[in-house]
ZAVEX-966916 format. One record per residue (C-alpha): residue in one letter; x, y, z. Coordinates in nm, 4 decimals, always signed. Layout:
   fitor         px         py         pz
       A          X          Y          Z
...
This chain:
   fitor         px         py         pz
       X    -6.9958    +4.2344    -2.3655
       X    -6.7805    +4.0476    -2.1483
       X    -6.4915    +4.0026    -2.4516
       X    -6.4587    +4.3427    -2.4762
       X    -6.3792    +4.3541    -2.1188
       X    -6.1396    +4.0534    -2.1329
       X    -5.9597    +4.1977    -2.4995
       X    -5.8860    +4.5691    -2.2760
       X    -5.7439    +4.4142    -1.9936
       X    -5.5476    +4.1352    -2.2244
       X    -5.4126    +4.5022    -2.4153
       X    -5.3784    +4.6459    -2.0731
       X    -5.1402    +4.3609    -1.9634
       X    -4.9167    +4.3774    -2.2460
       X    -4.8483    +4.6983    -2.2374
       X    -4.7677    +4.6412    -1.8319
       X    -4.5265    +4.3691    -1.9863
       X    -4.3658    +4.5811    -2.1899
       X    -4.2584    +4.8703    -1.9794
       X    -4.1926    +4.6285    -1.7658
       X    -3.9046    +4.4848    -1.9889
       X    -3.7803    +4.8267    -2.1025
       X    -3.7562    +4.9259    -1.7063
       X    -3.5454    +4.6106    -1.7029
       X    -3.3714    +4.6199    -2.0177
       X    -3.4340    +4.2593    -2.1241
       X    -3.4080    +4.2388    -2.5027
């Protein structure tokens, strides 16, 4: 179960990433 866990928060952190570099506006 513990994958699961780890492959949501691995999604979760890209998508953090990416807002991230639109709020930024890094190419």
């Amino acid at each position: 179960m513990m994958y699961r866990v780890y492959y949501i928060s691995l999604i979760n952190l890209r998508k953090i990433l990416q807002s991230k570099c639109l709020y930024f506006s890094c190419a």
